[in-house]
N, CA, C and O atoms as CSV, one atom per row, in Angstrom:
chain,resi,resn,atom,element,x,y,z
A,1,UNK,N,N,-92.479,-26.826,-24.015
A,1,UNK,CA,C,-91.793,-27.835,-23.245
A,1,UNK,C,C,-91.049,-28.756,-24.214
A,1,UNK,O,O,-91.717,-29.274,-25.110
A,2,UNK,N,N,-89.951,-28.974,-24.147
A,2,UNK,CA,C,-89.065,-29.875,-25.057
A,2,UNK,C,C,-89.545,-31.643,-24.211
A,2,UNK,O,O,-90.069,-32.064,-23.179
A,3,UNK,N,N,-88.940,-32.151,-25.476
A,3,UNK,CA,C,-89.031,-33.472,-25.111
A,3,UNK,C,C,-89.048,-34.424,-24.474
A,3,UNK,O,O,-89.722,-35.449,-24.368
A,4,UNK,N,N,-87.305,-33.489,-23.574
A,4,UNK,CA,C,-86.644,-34.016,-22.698
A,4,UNK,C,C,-86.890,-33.675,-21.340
A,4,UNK,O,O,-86.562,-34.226,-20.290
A,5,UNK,N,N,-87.615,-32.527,-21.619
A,5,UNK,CA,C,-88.333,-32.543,-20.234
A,5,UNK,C,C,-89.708,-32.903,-19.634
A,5,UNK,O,O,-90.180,-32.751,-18.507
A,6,UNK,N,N,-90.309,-33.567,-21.068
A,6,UNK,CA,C,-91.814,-34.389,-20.710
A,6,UNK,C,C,-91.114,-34.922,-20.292
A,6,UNK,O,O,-91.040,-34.914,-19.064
A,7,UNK,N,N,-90.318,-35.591,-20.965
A,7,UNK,CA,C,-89.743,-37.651,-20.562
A,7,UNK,C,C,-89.507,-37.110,-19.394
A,7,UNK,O,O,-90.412,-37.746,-18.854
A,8,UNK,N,N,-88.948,-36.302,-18.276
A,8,UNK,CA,C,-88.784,-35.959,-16.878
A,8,UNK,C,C,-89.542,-36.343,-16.300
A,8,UNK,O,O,-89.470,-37.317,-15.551
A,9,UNK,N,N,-91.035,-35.232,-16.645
A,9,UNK,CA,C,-92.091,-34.823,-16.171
A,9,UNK,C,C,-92.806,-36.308,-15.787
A,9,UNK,O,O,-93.219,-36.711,-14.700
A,10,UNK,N,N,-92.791,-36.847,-16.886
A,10,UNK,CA,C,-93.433,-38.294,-17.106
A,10,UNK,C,C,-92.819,-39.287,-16.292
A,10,UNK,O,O,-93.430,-40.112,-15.612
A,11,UNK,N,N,-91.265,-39.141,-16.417
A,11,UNK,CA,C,-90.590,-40.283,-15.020
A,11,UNK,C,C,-90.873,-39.898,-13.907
A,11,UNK,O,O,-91.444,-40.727,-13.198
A,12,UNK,N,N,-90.585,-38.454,-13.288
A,12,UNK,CA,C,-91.305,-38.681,-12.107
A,12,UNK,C,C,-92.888,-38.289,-11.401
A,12,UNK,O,O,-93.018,-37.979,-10.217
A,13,UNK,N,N,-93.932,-38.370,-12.308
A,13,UNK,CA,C,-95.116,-38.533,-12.235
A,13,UNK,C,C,-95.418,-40.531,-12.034
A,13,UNK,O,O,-96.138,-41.220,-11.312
A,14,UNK,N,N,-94.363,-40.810,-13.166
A,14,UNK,CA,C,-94.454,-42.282,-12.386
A,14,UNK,C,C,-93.833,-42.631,-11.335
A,14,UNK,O,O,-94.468,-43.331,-10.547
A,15,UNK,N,N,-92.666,-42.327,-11.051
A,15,UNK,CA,C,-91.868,-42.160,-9.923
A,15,UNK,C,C,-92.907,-41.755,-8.744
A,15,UNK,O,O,-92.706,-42.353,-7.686
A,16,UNK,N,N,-94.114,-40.725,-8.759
A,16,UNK,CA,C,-94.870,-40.280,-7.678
A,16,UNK,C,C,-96.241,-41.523,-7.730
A,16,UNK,O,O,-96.318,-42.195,-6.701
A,17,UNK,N,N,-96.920,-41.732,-8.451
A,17,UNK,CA,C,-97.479,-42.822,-8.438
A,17,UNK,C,C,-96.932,-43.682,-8.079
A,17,UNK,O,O,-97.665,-44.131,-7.198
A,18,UNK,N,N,-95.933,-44.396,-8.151
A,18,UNK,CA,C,-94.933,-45.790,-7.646
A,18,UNK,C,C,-95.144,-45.378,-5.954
A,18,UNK,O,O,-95.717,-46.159,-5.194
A,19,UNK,N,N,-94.719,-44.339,-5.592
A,19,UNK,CA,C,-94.218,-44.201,-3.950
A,19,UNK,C,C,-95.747,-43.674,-3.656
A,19,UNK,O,O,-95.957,-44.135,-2.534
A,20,UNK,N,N,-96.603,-43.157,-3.941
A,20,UNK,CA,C,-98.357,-43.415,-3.158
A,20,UNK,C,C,-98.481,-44.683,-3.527
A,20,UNK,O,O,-99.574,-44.709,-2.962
A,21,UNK,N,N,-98.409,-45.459,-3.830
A,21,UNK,CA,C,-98.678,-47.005,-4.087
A,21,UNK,C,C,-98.742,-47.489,-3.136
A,21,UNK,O,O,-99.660,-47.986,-2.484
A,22,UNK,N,N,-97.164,-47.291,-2.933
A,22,UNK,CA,C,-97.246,-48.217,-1.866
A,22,UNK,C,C,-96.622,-47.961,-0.763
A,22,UNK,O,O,-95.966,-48.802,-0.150
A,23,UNK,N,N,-96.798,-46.580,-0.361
A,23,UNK,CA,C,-97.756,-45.404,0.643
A,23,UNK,C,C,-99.011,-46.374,1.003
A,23,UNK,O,O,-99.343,-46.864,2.082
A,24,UNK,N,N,-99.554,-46.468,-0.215
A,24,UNK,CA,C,-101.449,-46.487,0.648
A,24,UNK,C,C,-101.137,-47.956,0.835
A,24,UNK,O,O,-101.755,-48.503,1.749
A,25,UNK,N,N,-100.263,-48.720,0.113
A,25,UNK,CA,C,-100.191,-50.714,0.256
A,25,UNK,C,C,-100.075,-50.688,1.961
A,25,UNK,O,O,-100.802,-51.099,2.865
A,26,UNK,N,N,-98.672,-49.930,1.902
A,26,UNK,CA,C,-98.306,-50.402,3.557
A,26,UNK,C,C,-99.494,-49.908,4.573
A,26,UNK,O,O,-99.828,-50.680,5.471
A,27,UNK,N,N,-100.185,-48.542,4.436
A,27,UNK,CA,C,-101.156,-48.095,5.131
A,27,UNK,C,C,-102.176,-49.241,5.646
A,27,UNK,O,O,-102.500,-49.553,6.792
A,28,UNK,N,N,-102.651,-49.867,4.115
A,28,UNK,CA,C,-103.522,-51.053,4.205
A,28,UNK,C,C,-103.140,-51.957,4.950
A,28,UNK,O,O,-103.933,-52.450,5.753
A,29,UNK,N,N,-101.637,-52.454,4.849
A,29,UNK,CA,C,-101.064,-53.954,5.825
A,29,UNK,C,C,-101.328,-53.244,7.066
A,29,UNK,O,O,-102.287,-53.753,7.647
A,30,UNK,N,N,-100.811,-52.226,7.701
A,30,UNK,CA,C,-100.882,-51.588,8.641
A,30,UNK,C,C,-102.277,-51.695,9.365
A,30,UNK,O,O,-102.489,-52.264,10.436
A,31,UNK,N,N,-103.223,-51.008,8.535
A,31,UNK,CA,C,-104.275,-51.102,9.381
A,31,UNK,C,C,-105.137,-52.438,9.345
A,31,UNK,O,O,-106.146,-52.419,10.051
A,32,UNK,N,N,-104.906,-53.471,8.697
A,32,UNK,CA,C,-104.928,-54.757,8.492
A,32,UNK,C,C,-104.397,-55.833,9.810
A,32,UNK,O,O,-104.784,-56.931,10.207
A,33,UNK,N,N,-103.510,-55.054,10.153
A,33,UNK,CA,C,-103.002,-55.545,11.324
A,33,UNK,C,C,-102.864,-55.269,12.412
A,33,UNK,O,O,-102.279,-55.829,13.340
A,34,UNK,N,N,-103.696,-53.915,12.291
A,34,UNK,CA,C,-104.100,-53.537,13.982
A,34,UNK,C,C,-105.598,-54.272,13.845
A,34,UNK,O,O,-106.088,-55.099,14.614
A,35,UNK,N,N,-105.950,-53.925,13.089
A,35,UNK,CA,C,-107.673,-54.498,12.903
A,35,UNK,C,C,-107.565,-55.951,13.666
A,35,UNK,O,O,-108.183,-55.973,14.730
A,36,UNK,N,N,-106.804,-57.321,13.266
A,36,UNK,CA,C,-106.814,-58.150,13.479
A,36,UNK,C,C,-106.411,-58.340,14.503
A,36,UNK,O,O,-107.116,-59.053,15.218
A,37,UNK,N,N,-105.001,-57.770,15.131
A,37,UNK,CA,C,-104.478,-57.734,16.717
A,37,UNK,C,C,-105.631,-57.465,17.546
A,37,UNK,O,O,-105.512,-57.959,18.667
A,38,UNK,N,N,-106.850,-56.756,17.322
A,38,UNK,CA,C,-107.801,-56.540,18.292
A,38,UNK,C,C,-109.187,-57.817,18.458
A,38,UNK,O,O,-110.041,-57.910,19.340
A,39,UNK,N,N,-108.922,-58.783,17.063
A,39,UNK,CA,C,-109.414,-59.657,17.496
A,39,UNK,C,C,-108.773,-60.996,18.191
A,39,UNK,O,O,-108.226,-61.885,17.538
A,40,UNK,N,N,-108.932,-61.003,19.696
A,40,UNK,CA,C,-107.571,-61.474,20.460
A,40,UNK,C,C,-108.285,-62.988,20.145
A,40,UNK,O,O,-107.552,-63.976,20.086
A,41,UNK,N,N,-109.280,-63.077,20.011
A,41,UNK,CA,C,-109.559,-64.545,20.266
A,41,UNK,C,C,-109.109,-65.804,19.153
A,41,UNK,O,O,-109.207,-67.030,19.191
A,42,UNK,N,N,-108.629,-64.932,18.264
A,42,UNK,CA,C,-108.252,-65.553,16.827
A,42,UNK,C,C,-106.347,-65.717,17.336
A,42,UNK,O,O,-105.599,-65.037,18.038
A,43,UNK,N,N,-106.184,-67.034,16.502
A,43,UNK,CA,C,-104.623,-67.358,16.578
A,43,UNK,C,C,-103.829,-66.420,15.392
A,43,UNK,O,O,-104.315,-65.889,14.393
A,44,UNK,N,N,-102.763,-66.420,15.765
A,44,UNK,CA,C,-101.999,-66.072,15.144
A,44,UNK,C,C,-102.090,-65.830,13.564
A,44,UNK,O,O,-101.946,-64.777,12.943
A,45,UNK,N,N,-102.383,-67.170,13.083
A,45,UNK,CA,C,-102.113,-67.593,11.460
A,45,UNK,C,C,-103.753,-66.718,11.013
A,45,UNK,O,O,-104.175,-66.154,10.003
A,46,UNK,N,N,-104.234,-66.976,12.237
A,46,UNK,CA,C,-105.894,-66.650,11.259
A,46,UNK,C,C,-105.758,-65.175,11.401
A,46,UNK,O,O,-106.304,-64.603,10.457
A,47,UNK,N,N,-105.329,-64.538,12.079
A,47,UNK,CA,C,-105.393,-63.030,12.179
A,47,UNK,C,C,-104.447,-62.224,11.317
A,47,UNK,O,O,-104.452,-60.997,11.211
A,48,UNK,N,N,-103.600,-63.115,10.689
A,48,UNK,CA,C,-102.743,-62.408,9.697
A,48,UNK,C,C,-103.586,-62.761,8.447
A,48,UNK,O,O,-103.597,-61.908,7.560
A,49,UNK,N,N,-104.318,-63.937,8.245
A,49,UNK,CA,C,-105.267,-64.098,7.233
A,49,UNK,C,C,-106.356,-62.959,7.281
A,49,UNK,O,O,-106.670,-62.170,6.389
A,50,UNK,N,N,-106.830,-63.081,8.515
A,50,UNK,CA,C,-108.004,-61.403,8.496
A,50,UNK,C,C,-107.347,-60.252,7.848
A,50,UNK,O,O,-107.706,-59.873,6.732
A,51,UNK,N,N,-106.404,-59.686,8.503
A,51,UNK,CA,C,-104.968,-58.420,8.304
A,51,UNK,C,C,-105.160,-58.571,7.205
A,51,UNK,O,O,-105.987,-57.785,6.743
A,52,UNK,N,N,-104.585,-59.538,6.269
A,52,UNK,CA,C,-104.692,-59.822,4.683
A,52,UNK,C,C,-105.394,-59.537,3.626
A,52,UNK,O,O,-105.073,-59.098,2.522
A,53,UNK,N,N,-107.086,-60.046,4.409
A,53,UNK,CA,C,-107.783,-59.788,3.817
A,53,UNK,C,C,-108.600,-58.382,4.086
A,53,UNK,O,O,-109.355,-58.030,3.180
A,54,UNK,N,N,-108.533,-57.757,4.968
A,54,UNK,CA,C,-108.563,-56.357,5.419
A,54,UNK,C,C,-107.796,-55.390,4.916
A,54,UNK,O,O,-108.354,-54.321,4.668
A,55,UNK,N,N,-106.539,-55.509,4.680
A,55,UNK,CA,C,-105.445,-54.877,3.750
A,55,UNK,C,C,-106.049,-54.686,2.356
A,55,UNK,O,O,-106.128,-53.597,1.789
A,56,UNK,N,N,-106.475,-55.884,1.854
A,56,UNK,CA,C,-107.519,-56.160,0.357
A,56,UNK,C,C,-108.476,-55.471,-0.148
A,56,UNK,O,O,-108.712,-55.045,-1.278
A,57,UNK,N,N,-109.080,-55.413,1.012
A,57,UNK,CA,C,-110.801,-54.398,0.861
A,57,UNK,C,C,-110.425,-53.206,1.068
A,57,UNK,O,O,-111.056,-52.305,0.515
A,58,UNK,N,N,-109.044,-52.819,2.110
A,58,UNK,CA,C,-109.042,-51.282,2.389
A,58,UNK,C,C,-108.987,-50.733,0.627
A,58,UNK,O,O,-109.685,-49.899,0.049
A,59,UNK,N,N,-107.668,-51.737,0.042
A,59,UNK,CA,C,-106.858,-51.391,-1.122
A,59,UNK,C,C,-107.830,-51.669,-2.440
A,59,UNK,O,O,-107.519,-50.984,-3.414
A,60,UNK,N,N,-108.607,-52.286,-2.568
A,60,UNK,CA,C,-109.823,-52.033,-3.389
A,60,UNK,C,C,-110.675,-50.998,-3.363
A,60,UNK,O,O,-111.149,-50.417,-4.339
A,61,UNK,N,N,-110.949,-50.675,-1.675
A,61,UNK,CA,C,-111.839,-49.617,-1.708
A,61,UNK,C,C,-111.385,-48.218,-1.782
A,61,UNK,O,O,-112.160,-47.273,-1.924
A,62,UNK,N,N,-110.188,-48.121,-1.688
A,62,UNK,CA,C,-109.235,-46.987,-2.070
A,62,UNK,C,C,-109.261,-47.033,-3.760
A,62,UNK,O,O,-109.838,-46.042,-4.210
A,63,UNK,N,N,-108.933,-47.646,-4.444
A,63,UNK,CA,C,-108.996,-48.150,-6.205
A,63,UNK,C,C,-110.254,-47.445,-6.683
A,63,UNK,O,O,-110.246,-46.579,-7.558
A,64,UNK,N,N,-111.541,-47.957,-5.927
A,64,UNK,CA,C,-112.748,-47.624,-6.529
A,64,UNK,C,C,-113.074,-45.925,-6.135
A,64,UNK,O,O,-113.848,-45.182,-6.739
A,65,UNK,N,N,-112.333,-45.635,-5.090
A,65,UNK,CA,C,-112.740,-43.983,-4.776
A,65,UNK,C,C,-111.756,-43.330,-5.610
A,65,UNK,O,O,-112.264,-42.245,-5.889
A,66,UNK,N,N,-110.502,-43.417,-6.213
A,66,UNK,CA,C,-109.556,-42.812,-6.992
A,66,UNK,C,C,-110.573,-43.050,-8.239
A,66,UNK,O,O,-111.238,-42.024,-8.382
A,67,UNK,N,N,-110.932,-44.062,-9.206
A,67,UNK,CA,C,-111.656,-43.800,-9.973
A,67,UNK,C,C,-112.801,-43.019,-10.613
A,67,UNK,O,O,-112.968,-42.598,-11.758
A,68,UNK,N,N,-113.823,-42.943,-9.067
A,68,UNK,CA,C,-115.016,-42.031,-8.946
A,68,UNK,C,C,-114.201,-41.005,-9.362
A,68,UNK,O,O,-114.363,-40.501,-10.474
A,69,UNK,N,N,-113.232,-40.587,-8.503
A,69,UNK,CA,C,-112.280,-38.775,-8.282
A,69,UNK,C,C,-111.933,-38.774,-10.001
A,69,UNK,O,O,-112.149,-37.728,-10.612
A,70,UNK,N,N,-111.569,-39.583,-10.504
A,70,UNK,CA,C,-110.787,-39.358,-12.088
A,70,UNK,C,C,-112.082,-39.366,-13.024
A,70,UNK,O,O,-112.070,-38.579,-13.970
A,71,UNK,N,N,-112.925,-39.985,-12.887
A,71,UNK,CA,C,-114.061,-40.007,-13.659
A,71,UNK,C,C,-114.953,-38.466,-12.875
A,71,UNK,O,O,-115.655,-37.930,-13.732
A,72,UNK,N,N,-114.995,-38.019,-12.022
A,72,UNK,CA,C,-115.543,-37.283,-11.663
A,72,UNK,C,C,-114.753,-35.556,-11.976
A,72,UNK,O,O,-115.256,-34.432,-11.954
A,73,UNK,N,N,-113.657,-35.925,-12.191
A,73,UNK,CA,C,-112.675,-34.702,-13.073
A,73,UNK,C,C,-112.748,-34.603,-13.822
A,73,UNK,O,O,-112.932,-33.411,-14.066
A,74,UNK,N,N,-112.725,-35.535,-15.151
A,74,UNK,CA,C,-113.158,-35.391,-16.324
A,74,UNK,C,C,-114.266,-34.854,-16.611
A,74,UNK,O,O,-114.296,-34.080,-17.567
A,75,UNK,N,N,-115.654,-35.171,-15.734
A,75,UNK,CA,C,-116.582,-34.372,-15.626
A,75,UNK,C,C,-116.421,-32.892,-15.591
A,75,UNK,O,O,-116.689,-32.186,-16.564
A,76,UNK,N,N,-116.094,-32.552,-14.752
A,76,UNK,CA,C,-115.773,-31.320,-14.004
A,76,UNK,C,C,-115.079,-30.485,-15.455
A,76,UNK,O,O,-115.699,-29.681,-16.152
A,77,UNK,N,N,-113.983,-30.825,-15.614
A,77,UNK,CA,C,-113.197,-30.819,-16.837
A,77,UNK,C,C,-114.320,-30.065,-18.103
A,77,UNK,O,O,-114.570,-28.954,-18.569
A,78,UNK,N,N,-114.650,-31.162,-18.217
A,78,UNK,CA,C,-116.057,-30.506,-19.531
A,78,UNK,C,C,-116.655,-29.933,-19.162
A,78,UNK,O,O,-116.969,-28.962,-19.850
A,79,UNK,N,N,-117.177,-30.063,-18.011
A,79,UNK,CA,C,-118.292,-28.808,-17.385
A,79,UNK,C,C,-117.578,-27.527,-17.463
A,79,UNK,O,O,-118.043,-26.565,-18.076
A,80,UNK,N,N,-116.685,-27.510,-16.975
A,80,UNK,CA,C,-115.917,-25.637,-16.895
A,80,UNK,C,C,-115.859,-25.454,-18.285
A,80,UNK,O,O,-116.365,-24.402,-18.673
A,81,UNK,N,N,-115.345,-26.247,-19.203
A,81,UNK,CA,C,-114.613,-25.841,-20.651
A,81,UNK,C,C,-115.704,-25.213,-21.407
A,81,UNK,O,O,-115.667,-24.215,-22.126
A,82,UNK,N,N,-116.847,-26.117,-21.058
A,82,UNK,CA,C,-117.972,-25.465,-22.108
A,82,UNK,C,C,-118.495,-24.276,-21.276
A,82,UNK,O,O,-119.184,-23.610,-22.048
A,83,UNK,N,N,-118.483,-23.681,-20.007
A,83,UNK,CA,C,-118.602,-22.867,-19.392
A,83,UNK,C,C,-117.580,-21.563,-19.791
A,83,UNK,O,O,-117.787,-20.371,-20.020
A,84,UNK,N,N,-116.759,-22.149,-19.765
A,84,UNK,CA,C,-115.967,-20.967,-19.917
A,84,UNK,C,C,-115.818,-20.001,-21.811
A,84,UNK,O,O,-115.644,-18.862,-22.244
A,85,UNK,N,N,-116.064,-21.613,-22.413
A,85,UNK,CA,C,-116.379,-21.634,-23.843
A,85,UNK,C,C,-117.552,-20.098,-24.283
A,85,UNK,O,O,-117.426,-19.139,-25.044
A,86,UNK,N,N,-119.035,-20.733,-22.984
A,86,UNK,CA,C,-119.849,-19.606,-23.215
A,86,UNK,C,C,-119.414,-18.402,-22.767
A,86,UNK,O,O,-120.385,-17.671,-22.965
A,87,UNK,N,N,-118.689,-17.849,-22.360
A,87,UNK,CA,C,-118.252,-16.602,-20.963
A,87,UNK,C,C,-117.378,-16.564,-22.517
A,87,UNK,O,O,-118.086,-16.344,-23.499
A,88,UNK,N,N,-116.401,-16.699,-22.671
A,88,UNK,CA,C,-115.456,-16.359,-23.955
A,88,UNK,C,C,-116.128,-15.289,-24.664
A,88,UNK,O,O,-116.139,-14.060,-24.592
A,89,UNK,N,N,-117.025,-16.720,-25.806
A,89,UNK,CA,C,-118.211,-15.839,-26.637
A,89,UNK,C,C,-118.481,-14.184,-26.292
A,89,UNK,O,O,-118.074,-13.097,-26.703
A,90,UNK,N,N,-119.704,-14.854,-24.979
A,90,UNK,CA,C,-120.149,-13.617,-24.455
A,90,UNK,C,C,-119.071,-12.344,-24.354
A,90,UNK,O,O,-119.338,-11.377,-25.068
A,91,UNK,N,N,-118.322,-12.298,-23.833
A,91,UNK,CA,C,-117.133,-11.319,-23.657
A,91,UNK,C,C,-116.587,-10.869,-24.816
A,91,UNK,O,O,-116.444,-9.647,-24.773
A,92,UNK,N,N,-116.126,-11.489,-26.108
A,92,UNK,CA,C,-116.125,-11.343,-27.359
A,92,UNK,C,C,-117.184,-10.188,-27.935
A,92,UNK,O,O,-116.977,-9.033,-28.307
A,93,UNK,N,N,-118.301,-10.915,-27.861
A,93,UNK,CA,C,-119.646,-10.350,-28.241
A,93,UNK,C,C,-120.279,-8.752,-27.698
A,93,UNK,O,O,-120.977,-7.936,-28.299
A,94,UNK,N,N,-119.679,-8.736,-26.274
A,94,UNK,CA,C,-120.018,-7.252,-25.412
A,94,UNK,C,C,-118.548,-5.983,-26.086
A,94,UNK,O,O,-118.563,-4.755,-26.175
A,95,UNK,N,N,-117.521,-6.937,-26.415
A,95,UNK,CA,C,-116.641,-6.403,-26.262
A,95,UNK,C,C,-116.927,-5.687,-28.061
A,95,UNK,O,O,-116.907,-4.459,-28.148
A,96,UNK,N,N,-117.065,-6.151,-28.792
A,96,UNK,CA,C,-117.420,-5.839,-30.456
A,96,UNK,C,C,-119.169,-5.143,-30.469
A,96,UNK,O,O,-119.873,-4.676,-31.364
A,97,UNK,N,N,-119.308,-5.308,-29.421
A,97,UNK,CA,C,-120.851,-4.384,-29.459
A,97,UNK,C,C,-120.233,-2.997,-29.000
A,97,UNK,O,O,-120.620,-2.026,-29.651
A,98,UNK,N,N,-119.511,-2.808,-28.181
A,98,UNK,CA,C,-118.871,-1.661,-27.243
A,98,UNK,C,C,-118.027,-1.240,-28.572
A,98,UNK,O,O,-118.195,-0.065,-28.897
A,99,UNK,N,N,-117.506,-1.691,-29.060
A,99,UNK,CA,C,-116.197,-1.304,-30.014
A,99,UNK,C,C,-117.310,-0.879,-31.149
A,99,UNK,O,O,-116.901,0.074,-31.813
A,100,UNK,N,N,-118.620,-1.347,-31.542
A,100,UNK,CA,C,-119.456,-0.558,-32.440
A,100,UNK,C,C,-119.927,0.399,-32.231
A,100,UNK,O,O,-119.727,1.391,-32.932
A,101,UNK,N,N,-120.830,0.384,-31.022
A,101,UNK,CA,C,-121.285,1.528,-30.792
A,101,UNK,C,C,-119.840,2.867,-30.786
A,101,UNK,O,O,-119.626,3.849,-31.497
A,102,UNK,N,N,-119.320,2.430,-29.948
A,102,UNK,CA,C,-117.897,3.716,-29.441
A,102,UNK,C,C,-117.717,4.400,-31.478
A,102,UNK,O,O,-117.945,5.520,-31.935
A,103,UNK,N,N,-117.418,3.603,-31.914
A,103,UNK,CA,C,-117.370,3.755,-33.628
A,103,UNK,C,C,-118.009,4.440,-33.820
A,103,UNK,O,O,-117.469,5.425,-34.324
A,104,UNK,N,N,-119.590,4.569,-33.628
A,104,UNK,CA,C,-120.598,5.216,-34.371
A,104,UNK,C,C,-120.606,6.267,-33.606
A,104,UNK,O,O,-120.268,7.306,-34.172
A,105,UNK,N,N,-120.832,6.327,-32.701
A,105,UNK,CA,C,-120.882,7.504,-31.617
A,105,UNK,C,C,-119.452,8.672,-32.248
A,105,UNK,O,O,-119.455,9.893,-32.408
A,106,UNK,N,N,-118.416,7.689,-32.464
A,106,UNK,CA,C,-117.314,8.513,-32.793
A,106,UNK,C,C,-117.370,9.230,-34.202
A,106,UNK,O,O,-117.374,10.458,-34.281
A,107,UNK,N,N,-117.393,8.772,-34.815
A,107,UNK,CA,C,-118.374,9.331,-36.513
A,107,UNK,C,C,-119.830,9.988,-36.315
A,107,UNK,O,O,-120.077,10.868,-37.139
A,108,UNK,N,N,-120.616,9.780,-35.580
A,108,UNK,CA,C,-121.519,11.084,-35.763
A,108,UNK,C,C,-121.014,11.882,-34.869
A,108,UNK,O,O,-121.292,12.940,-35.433
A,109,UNK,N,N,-120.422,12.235,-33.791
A,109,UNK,CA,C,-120.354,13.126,-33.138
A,109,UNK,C,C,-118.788,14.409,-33.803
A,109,UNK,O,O,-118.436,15.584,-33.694
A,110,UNK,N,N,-118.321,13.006,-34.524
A,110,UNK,CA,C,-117.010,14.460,-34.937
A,110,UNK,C,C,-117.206,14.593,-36.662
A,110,UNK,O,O,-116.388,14.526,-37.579
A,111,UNK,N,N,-119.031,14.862,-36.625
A,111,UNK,CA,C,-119.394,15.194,-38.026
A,111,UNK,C,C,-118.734,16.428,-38.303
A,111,UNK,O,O,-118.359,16.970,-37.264
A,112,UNK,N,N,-118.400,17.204,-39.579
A,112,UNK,CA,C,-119.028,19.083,-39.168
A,112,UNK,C,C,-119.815,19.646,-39.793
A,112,UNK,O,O,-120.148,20.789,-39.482
């Protein structure tokens, strides 16, 4: 990959982060403000203060589950690598046992 096409890759990976942003922001005002429209007994000013602060907790509690997911990949991440690390080996190892024996088998059998 040349240079010029990380720097791409990289603008619009931020470019896609920027627009889920605030994807999930408006989601939050959104459901911030149905939440509060259903509490009818509250005025106006206080139910956009609820909305507000409902928007807040959605958008925090969205923050803290993307983290688990990224910390929980990285996991995952090392778990396969050293998995696959052993499976490598092993396969290596069957494959140079097979390639010995076949050898020996091939030298004693085309003795004369």
């Amino acid at each position: 990959m040349t240079k010029r096409s990380e720097e791409a890759a990289a603008g619009l990976a931020a470019l896609e982060g920027y627009l889920m942003s605030q994807a999930a922001r408006k989601e939050a005002q959104e459901a911030g403000r149905a939440f509060a429209r259903s509490l009818t007994w509250l005025g106006p000013g206080e139910q956009e203060q609820i909305g507000d602060r409902f928007a807040q907790h959605h958008l925090r509690l969205r923050r803290e589950m993307l983290a688990a997911t990224v910390v929980r990949a990285a996991e995952l991440k090392g778990e396969y690598a050293h998995r696959y690390s052993r499976l490598r080996r092993r396969a290596t190892g069957l494959a140079l046992g097979v390639f010995g024996l076949w050898t020996v088998a091939t030298v004693v059998l085309c003795r004369p």
